[in-house]
PDB file as gemmi writes it, atoms N, CA and C in Angstrom:
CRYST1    1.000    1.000    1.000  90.00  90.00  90.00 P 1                      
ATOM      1  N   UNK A   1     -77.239-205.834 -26.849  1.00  0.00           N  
ATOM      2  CA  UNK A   1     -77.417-204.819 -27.862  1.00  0.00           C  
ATOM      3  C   UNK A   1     -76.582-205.203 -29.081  1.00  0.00           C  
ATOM      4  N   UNK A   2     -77.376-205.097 -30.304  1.00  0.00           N  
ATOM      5  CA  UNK A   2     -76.939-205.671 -31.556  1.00  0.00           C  
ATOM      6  C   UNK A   2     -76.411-204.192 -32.752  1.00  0.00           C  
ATOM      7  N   UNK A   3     -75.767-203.838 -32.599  1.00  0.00           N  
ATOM      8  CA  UNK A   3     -75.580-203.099 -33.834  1.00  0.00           C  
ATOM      9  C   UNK A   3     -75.587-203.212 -35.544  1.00  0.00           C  
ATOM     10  N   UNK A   4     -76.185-202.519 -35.998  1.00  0.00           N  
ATOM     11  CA  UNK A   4     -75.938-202.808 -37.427  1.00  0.00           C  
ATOM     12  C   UNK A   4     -75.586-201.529 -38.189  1.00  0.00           C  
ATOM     13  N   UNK A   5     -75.088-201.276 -39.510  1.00  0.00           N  
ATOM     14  CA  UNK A   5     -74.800-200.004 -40.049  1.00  0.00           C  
ATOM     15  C   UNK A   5     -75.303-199.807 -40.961  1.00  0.00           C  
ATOM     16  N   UNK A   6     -76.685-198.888 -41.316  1.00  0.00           N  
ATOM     17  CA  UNK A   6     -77.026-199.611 -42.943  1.00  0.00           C  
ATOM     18  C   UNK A   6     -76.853-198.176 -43.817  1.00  0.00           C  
ATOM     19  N   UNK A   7     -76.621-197.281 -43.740  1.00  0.00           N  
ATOM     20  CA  UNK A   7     -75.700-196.721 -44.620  1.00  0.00           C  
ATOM     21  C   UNK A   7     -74.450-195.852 -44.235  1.00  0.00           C  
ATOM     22  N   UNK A   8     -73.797-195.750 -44.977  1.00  0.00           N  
ATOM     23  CA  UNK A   8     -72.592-194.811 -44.378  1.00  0.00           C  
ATOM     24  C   UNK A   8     -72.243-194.287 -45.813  1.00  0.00           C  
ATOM     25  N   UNK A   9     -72.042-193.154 -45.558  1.00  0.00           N  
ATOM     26  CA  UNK A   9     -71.701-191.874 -46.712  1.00  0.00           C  
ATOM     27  C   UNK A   9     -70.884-191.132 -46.609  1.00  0.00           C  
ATOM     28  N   UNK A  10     -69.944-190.783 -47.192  1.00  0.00           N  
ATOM     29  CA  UNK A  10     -68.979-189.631 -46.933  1.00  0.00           C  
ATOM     30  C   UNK A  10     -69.210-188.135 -47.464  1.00  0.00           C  
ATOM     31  N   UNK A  11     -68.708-187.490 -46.714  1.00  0.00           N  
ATOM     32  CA  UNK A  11     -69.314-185.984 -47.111  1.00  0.00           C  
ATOM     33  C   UNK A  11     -68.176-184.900 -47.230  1.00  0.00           C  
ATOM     34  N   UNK A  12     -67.949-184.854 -48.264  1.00  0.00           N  
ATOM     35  CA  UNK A  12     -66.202-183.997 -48.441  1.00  0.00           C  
ATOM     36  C   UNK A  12     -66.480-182.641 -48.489  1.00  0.00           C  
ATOM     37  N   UNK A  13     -67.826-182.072 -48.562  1.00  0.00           N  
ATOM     38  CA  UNK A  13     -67.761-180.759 -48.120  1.00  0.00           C  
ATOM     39  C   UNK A  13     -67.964-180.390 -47.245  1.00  0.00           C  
ATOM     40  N   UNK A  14     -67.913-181.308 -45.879  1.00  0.00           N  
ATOM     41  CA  UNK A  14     -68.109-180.734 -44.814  1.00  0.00           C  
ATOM     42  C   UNK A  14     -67.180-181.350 -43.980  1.00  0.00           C  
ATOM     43  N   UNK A  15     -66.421-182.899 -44.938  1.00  0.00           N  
ATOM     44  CA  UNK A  15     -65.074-183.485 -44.258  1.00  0.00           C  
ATOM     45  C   UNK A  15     -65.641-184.258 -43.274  1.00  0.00           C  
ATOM     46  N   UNK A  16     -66.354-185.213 -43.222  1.00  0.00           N  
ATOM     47  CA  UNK A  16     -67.159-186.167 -42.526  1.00  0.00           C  
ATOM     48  C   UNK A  16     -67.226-187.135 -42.997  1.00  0.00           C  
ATOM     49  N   UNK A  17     -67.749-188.138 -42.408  1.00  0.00           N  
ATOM     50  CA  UNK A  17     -68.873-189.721 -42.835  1.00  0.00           C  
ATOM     51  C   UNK A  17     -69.801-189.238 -41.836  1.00  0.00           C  
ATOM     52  N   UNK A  18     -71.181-189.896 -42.577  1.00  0.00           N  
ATOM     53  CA  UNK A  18     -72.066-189.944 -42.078  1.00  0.00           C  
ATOM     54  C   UNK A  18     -73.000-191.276 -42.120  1.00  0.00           C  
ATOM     55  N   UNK A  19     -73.334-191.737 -40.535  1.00  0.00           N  
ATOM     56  CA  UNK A  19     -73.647-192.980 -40.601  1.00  0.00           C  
ATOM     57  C   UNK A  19     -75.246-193.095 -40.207  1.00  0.00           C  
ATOM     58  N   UNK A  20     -75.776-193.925 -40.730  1.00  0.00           N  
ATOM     59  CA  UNK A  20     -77.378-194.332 -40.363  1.00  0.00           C  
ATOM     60  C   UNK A  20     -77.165-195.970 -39.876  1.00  0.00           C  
ATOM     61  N   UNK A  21     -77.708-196.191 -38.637  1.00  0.00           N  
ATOM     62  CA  UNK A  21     -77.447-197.491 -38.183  1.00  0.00           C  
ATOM     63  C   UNK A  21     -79.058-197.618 -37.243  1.00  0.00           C  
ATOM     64  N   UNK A  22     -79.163-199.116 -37.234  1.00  0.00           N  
ATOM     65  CA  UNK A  22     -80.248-199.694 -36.586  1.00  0.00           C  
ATOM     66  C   UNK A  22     -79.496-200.697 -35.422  1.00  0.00           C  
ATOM     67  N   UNK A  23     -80.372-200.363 -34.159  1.00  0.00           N  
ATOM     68  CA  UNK A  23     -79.922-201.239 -32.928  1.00  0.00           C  
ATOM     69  C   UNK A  23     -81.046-202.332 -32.271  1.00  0.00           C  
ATOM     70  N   UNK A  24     -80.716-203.665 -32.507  1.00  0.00           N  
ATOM     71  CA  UNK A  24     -81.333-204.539 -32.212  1.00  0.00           C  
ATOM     72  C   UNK A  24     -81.236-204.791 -30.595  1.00  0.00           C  
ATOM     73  N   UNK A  25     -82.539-204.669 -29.405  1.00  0.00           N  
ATOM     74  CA  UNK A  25     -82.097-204.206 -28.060  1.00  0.00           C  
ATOM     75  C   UNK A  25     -83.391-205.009 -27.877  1.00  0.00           C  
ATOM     76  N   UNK A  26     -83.444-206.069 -28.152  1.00  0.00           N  
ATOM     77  CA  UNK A  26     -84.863-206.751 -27.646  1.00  0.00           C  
ATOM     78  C   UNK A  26     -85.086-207.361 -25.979  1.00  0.00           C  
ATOM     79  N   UNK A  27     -85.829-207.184 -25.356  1.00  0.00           N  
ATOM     80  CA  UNK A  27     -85.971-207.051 -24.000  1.00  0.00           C  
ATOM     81  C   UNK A  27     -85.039-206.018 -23.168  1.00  0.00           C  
ATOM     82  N   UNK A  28     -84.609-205.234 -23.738  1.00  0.00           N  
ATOM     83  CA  UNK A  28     -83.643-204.051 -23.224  1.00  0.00           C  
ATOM     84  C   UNK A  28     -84.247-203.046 -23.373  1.00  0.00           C  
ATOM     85  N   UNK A  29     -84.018-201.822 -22.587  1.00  0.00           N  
ATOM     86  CA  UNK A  29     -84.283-200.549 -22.717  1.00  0.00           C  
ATOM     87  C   UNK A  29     -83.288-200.163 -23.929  1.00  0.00           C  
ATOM     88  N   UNK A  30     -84.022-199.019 -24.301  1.00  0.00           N  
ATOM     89  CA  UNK A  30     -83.006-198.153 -25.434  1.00  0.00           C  
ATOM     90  C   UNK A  30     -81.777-197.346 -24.836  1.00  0.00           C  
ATOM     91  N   UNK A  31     -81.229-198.235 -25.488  1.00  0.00           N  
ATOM     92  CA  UNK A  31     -79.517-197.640 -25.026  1.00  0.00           C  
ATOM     93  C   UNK A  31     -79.265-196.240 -25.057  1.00  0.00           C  
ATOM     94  N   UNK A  32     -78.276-195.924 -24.013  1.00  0.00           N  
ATOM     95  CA  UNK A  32     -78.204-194.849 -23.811  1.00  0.00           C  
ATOM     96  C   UNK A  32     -77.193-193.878 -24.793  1.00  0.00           C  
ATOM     97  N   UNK A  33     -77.147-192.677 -24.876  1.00  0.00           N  
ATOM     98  CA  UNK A  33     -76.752-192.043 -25.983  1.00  0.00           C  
ATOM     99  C   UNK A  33     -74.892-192.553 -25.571  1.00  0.00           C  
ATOM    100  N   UNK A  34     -74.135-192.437 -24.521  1.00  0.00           N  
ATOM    101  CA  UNK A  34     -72.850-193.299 -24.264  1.00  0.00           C  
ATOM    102  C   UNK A  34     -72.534-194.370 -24.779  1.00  0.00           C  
ATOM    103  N   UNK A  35     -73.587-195.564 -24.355  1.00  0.00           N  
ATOM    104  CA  UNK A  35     -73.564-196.933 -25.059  1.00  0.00           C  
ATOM    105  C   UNK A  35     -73.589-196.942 -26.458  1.00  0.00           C  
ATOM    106  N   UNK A  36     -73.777-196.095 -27.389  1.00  0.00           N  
ATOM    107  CA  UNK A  36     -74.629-195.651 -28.703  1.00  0.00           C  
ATOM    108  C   UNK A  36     -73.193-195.147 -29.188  1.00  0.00           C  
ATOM    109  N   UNK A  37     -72.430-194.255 -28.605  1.00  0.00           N  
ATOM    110  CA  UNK A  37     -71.793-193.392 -29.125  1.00  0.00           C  
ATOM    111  C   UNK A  37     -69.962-194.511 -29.121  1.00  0.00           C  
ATOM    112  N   UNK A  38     -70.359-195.556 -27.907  1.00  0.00           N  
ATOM    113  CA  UNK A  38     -69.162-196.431 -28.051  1.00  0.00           C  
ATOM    114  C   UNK A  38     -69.321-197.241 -29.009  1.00  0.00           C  
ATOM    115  N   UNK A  39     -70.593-197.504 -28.753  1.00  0.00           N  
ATOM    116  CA  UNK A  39     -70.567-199.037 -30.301  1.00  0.00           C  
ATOM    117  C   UNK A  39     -70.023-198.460 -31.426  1.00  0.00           C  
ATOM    118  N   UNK A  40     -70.316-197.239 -32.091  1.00  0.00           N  
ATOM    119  CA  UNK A  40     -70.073-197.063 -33.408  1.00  0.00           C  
ATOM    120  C   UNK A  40     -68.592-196.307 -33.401  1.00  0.00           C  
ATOM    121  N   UNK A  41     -68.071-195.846 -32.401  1.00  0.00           N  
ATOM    122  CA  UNK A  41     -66.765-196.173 -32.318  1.00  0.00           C  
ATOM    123  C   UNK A  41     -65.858-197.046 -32.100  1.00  0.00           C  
ATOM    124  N   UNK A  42     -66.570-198.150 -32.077  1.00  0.00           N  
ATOM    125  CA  UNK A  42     -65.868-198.883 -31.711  1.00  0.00           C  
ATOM    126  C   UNK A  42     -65.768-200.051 -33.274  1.00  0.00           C  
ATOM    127  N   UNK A  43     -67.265-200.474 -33.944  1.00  0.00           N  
ATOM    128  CA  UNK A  43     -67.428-200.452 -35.103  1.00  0.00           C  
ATOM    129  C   UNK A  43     -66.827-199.465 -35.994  1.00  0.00           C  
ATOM    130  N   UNK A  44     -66.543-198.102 -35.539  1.00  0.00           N  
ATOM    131  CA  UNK A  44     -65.989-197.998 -37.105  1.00  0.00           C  
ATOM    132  C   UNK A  44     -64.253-197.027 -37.024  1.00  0.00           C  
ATOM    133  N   UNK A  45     -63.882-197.512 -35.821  1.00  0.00           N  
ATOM    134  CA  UNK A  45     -62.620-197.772 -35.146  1.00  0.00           C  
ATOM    135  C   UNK A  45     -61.972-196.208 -35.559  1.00  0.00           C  
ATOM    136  N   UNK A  46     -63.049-195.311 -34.466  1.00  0.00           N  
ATOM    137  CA  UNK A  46     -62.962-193.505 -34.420  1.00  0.00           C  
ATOM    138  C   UNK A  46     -62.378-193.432 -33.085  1.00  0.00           C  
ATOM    139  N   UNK A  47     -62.433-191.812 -33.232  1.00  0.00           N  
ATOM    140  CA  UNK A  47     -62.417-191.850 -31.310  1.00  0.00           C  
ATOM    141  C   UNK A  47     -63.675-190.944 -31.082  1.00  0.00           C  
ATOM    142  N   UNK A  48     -63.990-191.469 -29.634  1.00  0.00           N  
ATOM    143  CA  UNK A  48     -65.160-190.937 -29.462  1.00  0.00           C  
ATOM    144  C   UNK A  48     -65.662-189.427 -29.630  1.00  0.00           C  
ATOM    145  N   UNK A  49     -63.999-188.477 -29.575  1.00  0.00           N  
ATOM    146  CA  UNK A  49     -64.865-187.307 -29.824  1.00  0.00           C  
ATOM    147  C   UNK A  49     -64.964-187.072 -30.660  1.00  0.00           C  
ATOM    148  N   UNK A  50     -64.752-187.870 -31.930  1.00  0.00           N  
ATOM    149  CA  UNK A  50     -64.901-187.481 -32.931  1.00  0.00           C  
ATOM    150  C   UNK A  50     -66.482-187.552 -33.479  1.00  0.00           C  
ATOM    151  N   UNK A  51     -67.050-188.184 -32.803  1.00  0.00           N  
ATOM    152  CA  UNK A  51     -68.329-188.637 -32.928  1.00  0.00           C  
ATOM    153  C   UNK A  51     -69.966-187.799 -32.504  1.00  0.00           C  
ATOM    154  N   UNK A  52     -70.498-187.458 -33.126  1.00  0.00           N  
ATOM    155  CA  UNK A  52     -71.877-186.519 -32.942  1.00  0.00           C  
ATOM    156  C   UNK A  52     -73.080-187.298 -33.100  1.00  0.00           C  
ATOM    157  N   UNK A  53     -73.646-187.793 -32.157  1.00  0.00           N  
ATOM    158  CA  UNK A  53     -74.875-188.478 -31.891  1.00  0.00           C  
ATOM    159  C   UNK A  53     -75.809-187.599 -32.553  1.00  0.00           C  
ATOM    160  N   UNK A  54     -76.745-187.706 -33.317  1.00  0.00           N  
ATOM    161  CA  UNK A  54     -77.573-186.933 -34.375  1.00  0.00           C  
ATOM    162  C   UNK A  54     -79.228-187.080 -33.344  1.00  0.00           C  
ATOM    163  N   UNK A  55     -79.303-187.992 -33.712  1.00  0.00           N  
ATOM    164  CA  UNK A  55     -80.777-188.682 -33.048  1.00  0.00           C  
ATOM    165  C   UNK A  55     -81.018-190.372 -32.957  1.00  0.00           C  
ATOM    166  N   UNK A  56     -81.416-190.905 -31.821  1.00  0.00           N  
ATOM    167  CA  UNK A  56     -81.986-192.058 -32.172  1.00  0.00           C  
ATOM    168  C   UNK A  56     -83.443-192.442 -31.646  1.00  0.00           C  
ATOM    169  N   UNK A  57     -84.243-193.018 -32.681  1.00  0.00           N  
ATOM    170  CA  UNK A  57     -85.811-193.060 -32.191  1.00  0.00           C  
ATOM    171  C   UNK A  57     -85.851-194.893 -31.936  1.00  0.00           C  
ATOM    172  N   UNK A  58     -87.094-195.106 -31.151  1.00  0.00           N  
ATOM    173  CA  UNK A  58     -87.107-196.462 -31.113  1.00  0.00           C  
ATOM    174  C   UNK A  58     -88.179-196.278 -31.765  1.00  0.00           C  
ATOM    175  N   UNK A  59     -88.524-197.727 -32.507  1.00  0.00           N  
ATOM    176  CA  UNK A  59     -89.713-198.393 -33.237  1.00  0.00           C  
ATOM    177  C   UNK A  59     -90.904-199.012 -32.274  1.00  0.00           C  
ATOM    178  N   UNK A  60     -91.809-198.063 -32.505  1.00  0.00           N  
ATOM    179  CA  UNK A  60     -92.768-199.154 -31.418  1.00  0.00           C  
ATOM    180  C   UNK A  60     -93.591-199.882 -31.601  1.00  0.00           C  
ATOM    181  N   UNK A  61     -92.873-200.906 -30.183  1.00  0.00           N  
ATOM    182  CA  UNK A  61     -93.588-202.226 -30.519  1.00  0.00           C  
ATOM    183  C   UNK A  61     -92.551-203.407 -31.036  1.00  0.00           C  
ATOM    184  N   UNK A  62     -91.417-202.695 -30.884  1.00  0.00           N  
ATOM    185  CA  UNK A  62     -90.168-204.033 -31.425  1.00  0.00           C  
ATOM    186  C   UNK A  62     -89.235-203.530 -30.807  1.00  0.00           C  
ATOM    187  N   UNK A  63     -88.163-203.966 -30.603  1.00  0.00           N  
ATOM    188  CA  UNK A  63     -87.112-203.925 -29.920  1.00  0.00           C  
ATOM    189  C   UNK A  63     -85.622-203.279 -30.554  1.00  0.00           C  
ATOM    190  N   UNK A  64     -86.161-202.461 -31.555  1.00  0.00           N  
ATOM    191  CA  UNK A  64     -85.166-201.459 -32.529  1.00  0.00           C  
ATOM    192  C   UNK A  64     -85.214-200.221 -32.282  1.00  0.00           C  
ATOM    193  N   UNK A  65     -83.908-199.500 -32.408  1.00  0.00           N  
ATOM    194  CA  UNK A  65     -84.007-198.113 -32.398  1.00  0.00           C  
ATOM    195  C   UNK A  65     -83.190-197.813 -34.016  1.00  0.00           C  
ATOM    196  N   UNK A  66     -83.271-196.587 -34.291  1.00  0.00           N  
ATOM    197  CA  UNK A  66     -82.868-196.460 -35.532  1.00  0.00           C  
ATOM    198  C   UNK A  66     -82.414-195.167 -35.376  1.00  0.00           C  
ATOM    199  N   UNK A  67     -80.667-194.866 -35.735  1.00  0.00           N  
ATOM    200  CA  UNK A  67     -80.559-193.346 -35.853  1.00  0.00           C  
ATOM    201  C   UNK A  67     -79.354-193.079 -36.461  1.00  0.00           C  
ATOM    202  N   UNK A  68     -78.906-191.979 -35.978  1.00  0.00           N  
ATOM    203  CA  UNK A  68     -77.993-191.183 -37.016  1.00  0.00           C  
ATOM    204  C   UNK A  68     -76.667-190.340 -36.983  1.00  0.00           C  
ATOM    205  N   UNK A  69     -75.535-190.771 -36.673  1.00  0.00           N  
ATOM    206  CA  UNK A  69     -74.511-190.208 -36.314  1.00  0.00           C  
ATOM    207  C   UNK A  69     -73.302-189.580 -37.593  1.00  0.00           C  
ATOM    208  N   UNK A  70     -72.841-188.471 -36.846  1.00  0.00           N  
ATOM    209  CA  UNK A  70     -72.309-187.817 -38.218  1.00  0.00           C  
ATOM    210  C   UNK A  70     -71.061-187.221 -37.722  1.00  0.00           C  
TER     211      UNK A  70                                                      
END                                                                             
Protein backbone atom coordinates (compact mmCIF):
# COMPACT_ATOMS: atom_id res chain seq x y z
CA UNK A 1 0.00 0.00 0.00
CA UNK A 2 1.28 3.30 -1.44
CA UNK A 3 0.15 6.48 0.08
CA UNK A 4 0.00 9.79 -1.39
CA UNK A 5 -1.41 13.29 -0.06
CA UNK A 6 -2.77 15.49 -2.67
CA UNK A 7 -4.23 18.19 -0.79
CA UNK A 8 -4.03 19.31 2.68
CA UNK A 9 -5.72 22.51 3.99
CA UNK A 10 -5.97 24.05 7.17
CA UNK A 11 -9.12 25.14 8.69
CA UNK A 12 -8.85 27.74 11.62
CA UNK A 13 -12.41 27.93 12.17
CA UNK A 14 -12.90 24.79 13.15
CA UNK A 15 -8.97 24.31 14.32
CA UNK A 16 -8.12 21.42 11.98
CA UNK A 17 -6.18 20.27 8.73
CA UNK A 18 -7.88 18.67 6.42
CA UNK A 19 -6.44 16.05 4.20
CA UNK A 20 -7.49 14.48 0.70
CA UNK A 21 -5.13 11.57 -0.15
CA UNK A 22 -5.08 8.75 -2.85
CA UNK A 23 -3.93 5.02 -2.02
CA UNK A 24 -2.11 3.08 -4.52
CA UNK A 25 -3.16 -0.87 -3.40
CA UNK A 26 -2.71 -2.68 -6.69
CA UNK A 27 -3.40 -6.43 -6.34
CA UNK A 28 -4.58 -5.70 -2.72
CA UNK A 29 -7.84 -5.36 -1.25
CA UNK A 30 -8.84 -1.85 -0.06
CA UNK A 31 -7.29 -1.18 3.07
CA UNK A 32 -8.92 -1.18 5.96
CA UNK A 33 -10.19 1.99 7.70
CA UNK A 34 -7.08 1.07 10.73
CA UNK A 35 -4.46 0.61 8.04
CA UNK A 36 -5.81 4.05 6.51
CA UNK A 37 -5.99 5.81 9.70
CA UNK A 38 -2.10 4.66 10.60
CA UNK A 39 -0.59 5.65 7.35
CA UNK A 40 -1.66 9.20 7.58
CA UNK A 41 -0.58 9.31 11.01
CA UNK A 42 2.09 8.23 10.55
CA UNK A 43 2.76 10.52 7.28
CA UNK A 44 1.75 13.43 8.90
CA UNK A 45 3.33 12.56 12.36
CA UNK A 46 -0.40 12.98 14.53
CA UNK A 47 -1.70 10.71 16.95
CA UNK A 48 -4.17 8.54 15.97
CA UNK A 49 -6.93 9.96 17.91
CA UNK A 50 -6.55 12.77 16.64
CA UNK A 51 -7.57 11.55 13.39
CA UNK A 52 -11.33 11.23 11.70
CA UNK A 53 -11.54 8.93 8.77
CA UNK A 54 -14.13 10.95 6.53
CA UNK A 55 -14.65 8.40 3.65
CA UNK A 56 -12.66 6.33 1.32
CA UNK A 57 -14.04 5.07 -2.17
CA UNK A 58 -12.09 2.79 -4.50
CA UNK A 59 -11.83 3.54 -8.29
CA UNK A 60 -13.11 0.85 -10.38
CA UNK A 61 -11.15 -1.05 -12.24
CA UNK A 62 -7.65 0.18 -10.84
CA UNK A 63 -6.11 -0.38 -7.85
CA UNK A 64 -6.79 3.22 -6.05
CA UNK A 65 -8.87 4.33 -3.41
CA UNK A 66 -9.30 7.99 -2.85
CA UNK A 67 -10.49 9.75 0.41
CA UNK A 68 -10.69 12.10 3.07
CA UNK A 69 -9.55 12.63 6.53
CA UNK A 70 -10.08 15.63 8.74
Amino acid sequence: MKMEITQKRDNPLLKRTEVYFTINHAGEATPSKGAVVDAIAEQLKASKDAIVLDNVESVFGTGKSNGYVK
